[in-house]
mmJSON file of the N, C-alpha and C atoms, coordinates in Angstrom:
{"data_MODEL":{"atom_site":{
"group_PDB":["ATOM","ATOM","ATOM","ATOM","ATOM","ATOM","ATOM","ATOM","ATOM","ATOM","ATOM","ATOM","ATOM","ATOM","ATOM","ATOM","ATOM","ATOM","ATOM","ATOM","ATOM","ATOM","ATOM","ATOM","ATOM","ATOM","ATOM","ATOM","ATOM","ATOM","ATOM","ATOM","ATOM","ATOM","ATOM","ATOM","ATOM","ATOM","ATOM","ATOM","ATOM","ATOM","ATOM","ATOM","ATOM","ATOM","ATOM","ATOM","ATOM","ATOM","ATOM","ATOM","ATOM","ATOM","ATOM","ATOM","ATOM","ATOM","ATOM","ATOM","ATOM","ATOM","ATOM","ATOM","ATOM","ATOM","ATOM","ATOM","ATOM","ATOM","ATOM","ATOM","ATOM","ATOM","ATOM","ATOM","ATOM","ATOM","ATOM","ATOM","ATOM","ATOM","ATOM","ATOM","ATOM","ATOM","ATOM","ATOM","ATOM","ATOM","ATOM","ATOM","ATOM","ATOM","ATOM","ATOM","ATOM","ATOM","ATOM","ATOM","ATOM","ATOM","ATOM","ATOM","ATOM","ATOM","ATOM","ATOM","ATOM","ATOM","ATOM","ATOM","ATOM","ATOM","ATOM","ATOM","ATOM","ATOM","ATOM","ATOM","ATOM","ATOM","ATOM","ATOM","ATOM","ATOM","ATOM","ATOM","ATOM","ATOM","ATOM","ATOM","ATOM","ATOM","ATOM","ATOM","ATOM","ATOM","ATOM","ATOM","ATOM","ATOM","ATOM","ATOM","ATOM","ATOM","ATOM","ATOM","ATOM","ATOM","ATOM","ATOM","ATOM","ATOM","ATOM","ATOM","ATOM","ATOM","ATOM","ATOM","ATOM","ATOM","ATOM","ATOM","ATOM","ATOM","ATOM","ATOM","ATOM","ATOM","ATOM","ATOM","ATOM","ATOM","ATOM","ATOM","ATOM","ATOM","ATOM","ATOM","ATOM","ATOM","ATOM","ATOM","ATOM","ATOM","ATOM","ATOM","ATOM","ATOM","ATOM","ATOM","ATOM","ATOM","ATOM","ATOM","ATOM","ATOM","ATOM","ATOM","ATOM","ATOM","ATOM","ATOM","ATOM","ATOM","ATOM","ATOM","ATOM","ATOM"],
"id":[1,2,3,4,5,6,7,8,9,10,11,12,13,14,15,16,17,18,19,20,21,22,23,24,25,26,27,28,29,30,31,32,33,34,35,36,37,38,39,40,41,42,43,44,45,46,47,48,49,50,51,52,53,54,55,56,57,58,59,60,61,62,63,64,65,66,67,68,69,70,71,72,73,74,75,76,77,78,79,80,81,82,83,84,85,86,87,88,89,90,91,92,93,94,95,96,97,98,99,100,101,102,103,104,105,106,107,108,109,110,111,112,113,114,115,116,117,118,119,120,121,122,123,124,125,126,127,128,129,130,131,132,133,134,135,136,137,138,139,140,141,142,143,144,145,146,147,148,149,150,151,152,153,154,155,156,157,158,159,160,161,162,163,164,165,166,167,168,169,170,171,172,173,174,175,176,177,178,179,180,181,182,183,184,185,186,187,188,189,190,191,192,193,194,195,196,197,198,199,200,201,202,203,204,205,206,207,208,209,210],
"type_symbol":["N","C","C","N","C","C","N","C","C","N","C","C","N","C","C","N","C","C","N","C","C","N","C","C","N","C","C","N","C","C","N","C","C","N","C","C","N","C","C","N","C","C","N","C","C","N","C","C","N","C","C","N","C","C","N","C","C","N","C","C","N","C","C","N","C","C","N","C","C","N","C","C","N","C","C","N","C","C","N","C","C","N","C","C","N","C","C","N","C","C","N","C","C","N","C","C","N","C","C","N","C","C","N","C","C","N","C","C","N","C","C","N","C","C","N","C","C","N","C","C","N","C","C","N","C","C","N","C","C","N","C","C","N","C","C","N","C","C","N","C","C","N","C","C","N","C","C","N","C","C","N","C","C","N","C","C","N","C","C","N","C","C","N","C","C","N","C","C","N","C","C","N","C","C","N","C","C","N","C","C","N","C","C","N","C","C","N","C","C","N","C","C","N","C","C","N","C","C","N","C","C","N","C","C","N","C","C","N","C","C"],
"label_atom_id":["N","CA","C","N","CA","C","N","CA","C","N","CA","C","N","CA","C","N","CA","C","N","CA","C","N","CA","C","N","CA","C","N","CA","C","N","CA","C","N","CA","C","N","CA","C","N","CA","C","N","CA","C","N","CA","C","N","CA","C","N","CA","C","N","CA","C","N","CA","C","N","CA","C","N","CA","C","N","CA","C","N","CA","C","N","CA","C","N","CA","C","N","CA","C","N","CA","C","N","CA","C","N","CA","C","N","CA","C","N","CA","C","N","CA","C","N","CA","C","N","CA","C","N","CA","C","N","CA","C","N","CA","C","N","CA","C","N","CA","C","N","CA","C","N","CA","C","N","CA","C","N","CA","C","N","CA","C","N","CA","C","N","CA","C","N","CA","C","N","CA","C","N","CA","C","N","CA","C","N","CA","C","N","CA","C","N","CA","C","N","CA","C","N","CA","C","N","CA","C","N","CA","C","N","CA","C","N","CA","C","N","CA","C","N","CA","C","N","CA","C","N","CA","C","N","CA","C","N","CA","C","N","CA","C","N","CA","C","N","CA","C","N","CA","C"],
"label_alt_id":[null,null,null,null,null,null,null,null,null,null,null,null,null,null,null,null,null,null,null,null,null,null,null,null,null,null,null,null,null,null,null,null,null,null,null,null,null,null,null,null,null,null,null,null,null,null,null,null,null,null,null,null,null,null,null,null,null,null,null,null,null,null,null,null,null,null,null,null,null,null,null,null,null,null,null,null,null,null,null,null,null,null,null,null,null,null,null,null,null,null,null,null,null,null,null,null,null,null,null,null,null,null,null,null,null,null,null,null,null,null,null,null,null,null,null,null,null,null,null,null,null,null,null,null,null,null,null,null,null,null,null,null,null,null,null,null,null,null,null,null,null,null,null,null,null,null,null,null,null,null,null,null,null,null,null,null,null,null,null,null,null,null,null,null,null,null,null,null,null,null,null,null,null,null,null,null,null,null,null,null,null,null,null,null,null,null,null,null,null,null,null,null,null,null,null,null,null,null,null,null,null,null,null,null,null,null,null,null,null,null],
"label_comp_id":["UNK","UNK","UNK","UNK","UNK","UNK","UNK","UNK","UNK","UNK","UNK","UNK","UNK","UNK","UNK","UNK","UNK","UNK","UNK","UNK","UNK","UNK","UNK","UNK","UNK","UNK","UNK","UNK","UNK","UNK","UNK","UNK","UNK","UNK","UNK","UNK","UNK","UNK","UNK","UNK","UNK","UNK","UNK","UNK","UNK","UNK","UNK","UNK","UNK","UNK","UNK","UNK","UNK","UNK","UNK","UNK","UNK","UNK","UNK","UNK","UNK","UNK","UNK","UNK","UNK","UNK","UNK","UNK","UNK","UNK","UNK","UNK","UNK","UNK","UNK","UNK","UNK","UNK","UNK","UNK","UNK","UNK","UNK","UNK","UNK","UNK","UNK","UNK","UNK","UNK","UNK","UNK","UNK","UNK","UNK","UNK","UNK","UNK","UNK","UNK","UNK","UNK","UNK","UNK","UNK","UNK","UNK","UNK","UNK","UNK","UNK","UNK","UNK","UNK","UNK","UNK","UNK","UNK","UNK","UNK","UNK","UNK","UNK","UNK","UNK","UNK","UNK","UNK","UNK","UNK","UNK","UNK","UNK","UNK","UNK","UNK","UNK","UNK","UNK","UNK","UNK","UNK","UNK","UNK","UNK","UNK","UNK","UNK","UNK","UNK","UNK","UNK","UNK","UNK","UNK","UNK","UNK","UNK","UNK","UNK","UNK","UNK","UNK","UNK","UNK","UNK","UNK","UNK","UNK","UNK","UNK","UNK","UNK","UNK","UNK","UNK","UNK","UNK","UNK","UNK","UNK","UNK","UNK","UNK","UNK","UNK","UNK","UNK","UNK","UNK","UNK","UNK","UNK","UNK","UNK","UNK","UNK","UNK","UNK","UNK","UNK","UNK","UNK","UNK","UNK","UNK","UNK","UNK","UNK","UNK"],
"label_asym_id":["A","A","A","A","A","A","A","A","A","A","A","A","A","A","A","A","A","A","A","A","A","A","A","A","A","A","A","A","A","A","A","A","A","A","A","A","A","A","A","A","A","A","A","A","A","A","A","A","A","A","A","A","A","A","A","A","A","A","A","A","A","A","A","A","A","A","A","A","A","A","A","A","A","A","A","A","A","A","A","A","A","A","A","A","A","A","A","A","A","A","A","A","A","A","A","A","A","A","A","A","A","A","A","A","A","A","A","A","A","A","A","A","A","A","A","A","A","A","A","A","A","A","A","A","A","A","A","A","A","A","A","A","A","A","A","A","A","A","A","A","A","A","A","A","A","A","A","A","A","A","A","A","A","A","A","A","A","A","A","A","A","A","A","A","A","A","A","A","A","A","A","A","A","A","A","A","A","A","A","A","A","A","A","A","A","A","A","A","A","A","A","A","A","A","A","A","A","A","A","A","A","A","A","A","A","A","A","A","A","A"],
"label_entity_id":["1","1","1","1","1","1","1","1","1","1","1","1","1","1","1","1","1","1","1","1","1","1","1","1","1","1","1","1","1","1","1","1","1","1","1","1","1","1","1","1","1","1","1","1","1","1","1","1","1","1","1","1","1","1","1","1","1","1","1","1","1","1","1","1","1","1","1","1","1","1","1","1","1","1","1","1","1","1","1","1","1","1","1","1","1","1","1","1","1","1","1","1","1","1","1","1","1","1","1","1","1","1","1","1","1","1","1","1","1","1","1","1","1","1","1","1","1","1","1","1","1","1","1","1","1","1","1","1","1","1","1","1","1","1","1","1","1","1","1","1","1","1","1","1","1","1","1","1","1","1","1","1","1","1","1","1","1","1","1","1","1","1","1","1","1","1","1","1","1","1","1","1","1","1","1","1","1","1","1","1","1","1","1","1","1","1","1","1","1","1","1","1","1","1","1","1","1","1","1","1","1","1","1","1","1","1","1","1","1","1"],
"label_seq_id":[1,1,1,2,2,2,3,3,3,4,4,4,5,5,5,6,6,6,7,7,7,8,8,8,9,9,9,10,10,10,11,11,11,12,12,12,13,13,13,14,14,14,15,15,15,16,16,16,17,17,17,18,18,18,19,19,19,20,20,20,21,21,21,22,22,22,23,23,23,24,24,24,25,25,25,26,26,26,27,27,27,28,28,28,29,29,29,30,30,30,31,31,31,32,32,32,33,33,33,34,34,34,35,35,35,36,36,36,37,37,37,38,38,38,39,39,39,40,40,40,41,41,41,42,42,42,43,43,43,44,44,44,45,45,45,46,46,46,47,47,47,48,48,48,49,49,49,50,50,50,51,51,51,52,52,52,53,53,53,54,54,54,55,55,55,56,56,56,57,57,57,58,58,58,59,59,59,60,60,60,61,61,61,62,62,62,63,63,63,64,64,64,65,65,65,66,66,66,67,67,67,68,68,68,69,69,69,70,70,70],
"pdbx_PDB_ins_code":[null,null,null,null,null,null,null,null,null,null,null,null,null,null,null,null,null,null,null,null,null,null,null,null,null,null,null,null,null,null,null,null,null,null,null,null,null,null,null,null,null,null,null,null,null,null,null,null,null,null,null,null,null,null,null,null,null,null,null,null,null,null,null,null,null,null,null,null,null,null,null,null,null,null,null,null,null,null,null,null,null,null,null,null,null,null,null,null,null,null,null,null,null,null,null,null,null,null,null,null,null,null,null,null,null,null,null,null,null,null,null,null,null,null,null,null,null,null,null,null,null,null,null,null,null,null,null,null,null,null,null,null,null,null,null,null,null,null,null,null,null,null,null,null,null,null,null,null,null,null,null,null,null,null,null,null,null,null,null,null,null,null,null,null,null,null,null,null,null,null,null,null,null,null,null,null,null,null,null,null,null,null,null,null,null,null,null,null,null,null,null,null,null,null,null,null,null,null,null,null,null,null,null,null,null,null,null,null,null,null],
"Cartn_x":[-9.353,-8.145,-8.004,-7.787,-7.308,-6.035,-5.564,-4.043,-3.215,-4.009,-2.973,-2.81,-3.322,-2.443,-1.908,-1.503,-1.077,1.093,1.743,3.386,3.491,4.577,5.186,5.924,6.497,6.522,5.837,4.813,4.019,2.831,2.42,1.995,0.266,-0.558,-2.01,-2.738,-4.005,-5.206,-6.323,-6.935,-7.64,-8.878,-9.613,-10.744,-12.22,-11.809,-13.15,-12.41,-13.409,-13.326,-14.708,-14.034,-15.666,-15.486,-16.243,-16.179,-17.896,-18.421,-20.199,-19.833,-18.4,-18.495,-17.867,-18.512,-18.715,-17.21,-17.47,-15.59,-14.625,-15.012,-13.333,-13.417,-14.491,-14.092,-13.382,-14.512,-14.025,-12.37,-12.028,-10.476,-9.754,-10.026,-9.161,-9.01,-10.758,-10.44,-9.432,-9.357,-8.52,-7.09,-6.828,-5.629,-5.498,-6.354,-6.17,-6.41,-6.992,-7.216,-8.559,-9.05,-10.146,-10.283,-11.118,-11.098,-10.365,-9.591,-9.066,-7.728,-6.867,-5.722,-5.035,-3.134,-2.476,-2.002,-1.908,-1.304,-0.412,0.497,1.904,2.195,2.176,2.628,4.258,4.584,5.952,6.482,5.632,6.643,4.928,5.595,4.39,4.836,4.302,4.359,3.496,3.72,2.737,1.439,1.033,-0.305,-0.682,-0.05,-0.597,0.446,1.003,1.171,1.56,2.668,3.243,2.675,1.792,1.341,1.498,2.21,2.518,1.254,0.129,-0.444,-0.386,-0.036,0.224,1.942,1.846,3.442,3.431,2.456,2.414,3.152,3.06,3.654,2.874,1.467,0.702,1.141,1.055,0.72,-0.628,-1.253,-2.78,-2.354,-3.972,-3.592,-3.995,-4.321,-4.56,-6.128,-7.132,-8.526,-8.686,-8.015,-8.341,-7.551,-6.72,-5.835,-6.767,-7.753,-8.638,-10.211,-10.097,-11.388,-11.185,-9.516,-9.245,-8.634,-9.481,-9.516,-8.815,-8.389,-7.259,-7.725],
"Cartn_y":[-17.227,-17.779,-19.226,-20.112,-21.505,-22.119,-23.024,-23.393,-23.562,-23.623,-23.744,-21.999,-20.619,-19.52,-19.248,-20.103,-20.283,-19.832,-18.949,-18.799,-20.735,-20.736,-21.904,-20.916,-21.879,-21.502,-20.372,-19.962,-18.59,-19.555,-19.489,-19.602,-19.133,-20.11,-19.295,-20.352,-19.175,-19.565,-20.277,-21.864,-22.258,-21.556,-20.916,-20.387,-21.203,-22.097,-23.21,-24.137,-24.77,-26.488,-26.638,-26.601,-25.819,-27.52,-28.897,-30.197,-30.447,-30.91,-31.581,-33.095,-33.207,-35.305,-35.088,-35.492,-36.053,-36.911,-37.905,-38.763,-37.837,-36.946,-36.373,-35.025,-34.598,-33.786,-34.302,-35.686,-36.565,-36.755,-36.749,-37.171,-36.1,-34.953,-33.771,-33.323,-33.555,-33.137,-34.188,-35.586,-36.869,-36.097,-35.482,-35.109,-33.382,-33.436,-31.202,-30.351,-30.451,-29.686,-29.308,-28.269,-27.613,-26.281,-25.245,-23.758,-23.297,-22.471,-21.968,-22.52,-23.528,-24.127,-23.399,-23.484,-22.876,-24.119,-23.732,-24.593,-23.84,-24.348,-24.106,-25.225,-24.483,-25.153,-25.119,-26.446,-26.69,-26.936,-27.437,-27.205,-27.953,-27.508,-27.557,-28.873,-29.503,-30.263,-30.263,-31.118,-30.908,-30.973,-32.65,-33.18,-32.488,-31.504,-31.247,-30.623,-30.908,-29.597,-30.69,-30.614,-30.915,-29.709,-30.356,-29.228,-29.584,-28.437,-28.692,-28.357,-29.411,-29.274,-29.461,-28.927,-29.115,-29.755,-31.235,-31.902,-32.576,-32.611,-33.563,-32.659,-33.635,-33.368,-34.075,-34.011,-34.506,-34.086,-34.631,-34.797,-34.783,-33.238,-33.219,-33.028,-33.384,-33.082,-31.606,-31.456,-30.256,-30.1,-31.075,-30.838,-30.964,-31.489,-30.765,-29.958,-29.456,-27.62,-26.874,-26.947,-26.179,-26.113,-26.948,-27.285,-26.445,-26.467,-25.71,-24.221,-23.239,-21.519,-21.469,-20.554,-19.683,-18.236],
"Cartn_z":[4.442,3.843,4.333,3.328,3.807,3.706,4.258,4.252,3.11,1.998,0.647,0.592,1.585,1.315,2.102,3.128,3.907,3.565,4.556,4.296,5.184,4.784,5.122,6.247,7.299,8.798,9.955,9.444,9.834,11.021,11.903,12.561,12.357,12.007,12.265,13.285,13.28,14.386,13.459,13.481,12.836,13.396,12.142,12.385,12.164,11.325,11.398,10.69,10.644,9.431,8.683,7.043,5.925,5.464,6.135,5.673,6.339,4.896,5.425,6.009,5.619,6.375,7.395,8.475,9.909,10.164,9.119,9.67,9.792,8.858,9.096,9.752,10.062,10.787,12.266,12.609,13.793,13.743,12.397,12.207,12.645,12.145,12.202,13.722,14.32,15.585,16.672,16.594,16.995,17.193,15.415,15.565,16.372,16.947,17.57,16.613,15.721,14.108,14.761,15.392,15.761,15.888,15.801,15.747,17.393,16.873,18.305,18.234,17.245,17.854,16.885,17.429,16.506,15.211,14.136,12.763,12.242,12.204,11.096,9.932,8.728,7.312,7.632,7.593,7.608,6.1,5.313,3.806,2.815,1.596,0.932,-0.521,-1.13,-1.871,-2.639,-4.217,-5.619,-4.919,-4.34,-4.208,-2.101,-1.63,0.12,0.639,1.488,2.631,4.092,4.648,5.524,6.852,8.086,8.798,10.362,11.089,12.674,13.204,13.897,15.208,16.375,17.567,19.057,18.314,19.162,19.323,18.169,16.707,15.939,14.416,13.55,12.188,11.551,10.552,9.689,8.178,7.181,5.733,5.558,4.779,4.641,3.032,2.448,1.199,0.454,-0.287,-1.243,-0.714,-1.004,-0.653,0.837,1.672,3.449,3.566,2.84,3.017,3.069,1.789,1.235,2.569,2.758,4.327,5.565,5.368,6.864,6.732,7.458,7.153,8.514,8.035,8.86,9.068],
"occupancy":[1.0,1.0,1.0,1.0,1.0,1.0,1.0,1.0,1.0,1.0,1.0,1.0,1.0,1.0,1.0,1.0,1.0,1.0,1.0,1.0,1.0,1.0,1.0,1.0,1.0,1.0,1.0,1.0,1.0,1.0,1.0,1.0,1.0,1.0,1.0,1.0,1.0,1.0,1.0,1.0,1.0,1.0,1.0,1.0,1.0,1.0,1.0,1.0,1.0,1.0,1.0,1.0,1.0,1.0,1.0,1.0,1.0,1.0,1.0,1.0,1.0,1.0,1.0,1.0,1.0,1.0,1.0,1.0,1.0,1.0,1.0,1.0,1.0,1.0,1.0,1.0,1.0,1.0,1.0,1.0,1.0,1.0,1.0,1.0,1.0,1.0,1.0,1.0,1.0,1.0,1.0,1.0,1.0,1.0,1.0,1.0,1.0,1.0,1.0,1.0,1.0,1.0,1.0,1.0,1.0,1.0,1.0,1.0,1.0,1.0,1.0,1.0,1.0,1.0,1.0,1.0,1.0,1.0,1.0,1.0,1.0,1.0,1.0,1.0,1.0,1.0,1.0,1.0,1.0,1.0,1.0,1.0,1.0,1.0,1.0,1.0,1.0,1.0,1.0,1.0,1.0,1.0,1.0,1.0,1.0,1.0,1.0,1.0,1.0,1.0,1.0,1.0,1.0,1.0,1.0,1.0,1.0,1.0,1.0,1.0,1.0,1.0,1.0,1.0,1.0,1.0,1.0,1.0,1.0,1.0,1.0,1.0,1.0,1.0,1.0,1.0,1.0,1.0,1.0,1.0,1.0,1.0,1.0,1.0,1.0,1.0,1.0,1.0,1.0,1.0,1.0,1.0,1.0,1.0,1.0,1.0,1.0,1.0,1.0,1.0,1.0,1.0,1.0,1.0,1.0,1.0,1.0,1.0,1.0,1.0],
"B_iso_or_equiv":[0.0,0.0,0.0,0.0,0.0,0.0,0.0,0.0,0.0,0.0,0.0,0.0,0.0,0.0,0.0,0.0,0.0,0.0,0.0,0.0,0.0,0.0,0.0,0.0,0.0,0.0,0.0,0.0,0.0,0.0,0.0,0.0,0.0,0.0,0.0,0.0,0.0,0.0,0.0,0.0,0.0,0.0,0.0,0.0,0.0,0.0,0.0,0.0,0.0,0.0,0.0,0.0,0.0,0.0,0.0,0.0,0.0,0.0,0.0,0.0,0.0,0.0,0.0,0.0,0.0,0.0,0.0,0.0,0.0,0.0,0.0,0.0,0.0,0.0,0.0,0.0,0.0,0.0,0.0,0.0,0.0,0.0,0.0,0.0,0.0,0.0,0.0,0.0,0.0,0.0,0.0,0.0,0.0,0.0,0.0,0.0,0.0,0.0,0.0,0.0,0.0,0.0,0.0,0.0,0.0,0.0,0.0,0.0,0.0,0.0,0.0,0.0,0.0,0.0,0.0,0.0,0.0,0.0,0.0,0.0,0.0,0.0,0.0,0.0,0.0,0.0,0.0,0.0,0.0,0.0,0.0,0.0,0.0,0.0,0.0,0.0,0.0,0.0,0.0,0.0,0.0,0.0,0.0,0.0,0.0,0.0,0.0,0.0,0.0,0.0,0.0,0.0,0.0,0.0,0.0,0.0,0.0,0.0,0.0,0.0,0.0,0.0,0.0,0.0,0.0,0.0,0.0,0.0,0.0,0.0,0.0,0.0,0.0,0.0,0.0,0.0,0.0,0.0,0.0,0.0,0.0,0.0,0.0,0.0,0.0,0.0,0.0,0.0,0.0,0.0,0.0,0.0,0.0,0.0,0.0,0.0,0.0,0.0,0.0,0.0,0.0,0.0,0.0,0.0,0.0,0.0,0.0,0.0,0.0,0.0],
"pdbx_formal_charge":[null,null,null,null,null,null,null,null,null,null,null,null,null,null,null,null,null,null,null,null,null,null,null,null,null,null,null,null,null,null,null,null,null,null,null,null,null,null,null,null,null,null,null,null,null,null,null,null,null,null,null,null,null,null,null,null,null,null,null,null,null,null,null,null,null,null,null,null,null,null,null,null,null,null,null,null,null,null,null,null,null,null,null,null,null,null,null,null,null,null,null,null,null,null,null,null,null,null,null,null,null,null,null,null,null,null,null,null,null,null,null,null,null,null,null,null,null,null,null,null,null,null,null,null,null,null,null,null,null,null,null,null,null,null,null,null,null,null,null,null,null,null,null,null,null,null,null,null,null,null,null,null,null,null,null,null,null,null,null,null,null,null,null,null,null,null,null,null,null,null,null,null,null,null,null,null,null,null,null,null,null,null,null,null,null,null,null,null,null,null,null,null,null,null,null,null,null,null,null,null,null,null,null,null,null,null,null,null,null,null],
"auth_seq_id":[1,1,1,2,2,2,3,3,3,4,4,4,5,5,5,6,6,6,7,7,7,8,8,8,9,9,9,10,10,10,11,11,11,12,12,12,13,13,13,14,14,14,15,15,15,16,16,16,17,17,17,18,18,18,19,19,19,20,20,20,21,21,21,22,22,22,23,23,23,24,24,24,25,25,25,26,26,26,27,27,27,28,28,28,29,29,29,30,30,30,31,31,31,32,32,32,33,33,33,34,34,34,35,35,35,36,36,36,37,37,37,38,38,38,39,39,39,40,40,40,41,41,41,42,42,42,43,43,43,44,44,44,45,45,45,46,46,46,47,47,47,48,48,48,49,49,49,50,50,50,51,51,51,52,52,52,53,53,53,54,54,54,55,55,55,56,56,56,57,57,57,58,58,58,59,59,59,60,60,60,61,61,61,62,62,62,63,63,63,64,64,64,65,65,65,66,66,66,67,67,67,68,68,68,69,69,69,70,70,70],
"auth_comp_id":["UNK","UNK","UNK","UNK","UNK","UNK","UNK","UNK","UNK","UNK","UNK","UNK","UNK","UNK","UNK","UNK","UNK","UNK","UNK","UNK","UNK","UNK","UNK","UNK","UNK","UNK","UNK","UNK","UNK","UNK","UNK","UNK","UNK","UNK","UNK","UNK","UNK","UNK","UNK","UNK","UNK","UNK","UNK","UNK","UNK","UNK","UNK","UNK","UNK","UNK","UNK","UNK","UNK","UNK","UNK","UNK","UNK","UNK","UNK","UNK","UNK","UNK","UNK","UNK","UNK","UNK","UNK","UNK","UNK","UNK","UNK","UNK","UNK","UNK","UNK","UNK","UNK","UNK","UNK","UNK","UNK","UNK","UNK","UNK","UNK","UNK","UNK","UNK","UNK","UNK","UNK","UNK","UNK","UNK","UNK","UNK","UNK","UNK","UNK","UNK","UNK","UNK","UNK","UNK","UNK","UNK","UNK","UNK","UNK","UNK","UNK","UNK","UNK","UNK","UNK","UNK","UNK","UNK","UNK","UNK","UNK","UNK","UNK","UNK","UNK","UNK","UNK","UNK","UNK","UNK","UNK","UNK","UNK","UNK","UNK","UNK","UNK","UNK","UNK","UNK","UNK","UNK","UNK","UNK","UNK","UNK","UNK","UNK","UNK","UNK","UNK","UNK","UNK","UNK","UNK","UNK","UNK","UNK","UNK","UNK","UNK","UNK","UNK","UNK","UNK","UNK","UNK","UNK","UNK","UNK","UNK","UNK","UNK","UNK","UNK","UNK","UNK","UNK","UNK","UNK","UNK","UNK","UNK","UNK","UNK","UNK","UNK","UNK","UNK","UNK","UNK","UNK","UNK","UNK","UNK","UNK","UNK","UNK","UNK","UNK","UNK","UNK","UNK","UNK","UNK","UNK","UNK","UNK","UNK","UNK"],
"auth_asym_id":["A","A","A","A","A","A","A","A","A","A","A","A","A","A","A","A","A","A","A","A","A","A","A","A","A","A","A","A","A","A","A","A","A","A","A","A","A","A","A","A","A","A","A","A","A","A","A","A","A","A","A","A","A","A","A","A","A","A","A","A","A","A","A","A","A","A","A","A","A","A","A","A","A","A","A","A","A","A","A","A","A","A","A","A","A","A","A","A","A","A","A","A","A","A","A","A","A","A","A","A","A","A","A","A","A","A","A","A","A","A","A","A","A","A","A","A","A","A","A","A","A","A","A","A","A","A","A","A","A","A","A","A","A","A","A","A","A","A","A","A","A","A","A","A","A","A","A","A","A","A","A","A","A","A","A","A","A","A","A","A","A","A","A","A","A","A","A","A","A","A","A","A","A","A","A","A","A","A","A","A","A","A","A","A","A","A","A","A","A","A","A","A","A","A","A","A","A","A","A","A","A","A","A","A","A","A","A","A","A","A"],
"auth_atom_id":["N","CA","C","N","CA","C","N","CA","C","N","CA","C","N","CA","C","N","CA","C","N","CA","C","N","CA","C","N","CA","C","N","CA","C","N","CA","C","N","CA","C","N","CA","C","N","CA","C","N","CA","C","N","CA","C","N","CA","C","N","CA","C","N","CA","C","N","CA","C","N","CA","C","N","CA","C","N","CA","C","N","CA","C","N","CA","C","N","CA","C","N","CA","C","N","CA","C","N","CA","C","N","CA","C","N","CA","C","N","CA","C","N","CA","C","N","CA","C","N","CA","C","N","CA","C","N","CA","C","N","CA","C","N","CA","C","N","CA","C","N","CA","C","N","CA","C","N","CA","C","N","CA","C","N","CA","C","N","CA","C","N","CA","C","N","CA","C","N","CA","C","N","CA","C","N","CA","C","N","CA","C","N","CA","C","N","CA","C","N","CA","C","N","CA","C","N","CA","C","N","CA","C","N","CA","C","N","CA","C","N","CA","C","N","CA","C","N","CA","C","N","CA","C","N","CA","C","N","CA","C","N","CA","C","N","CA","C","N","CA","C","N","CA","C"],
"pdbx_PDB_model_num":[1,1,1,1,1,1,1,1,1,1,1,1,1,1,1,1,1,1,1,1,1,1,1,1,1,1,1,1,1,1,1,1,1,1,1,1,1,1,1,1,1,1,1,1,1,1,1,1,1,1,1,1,1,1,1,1,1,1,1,1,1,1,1,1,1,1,1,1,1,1,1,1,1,1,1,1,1,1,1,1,1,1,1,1,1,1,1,1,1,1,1,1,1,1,1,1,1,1,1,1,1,1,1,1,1,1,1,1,1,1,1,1,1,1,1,1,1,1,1,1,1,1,1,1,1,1,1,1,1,1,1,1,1,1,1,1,1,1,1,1,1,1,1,1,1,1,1,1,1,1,1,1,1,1,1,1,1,1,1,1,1,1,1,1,1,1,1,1,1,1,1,1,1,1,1,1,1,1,1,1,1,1,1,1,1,1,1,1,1,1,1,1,1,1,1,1,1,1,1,1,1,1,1,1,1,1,1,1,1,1]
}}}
């Protein structure tokens, strides 16, 4: 399952990151977006998904929702 089936305020365990480019995985991990951490969907929008990692609050979009399994 990836974050667009994600409940909005439900708490999951990122189970991987499904991305062949290197930058962004580098990006995701910068921001604590790595297997093993907890992610919460804080509210969802047309074009992504408002998402709590550790102390942060990111705007991801629709295609890195879809990258990151839960």
């Amino acid at each position: 399952m990836n974050l667009l089936s994600a409940e909005e305020g439900k708490e999951y365990i990122i189970k991987q990151i499904e991305t062949e480019d290197e930058e962004l995985n580098s990006f995701l991990f910068s921001l604590g977006c790595y297997s093993g951490e907890p992610i919460t969907v804080i509210s969802r929008r047309k074009g992504g998904c408002t998402v709590s990692i550790k102390d942060g609050r990111y705007n991801i979009d629709n295609q890195l929702a879809e990258a990151i399994l839960i």
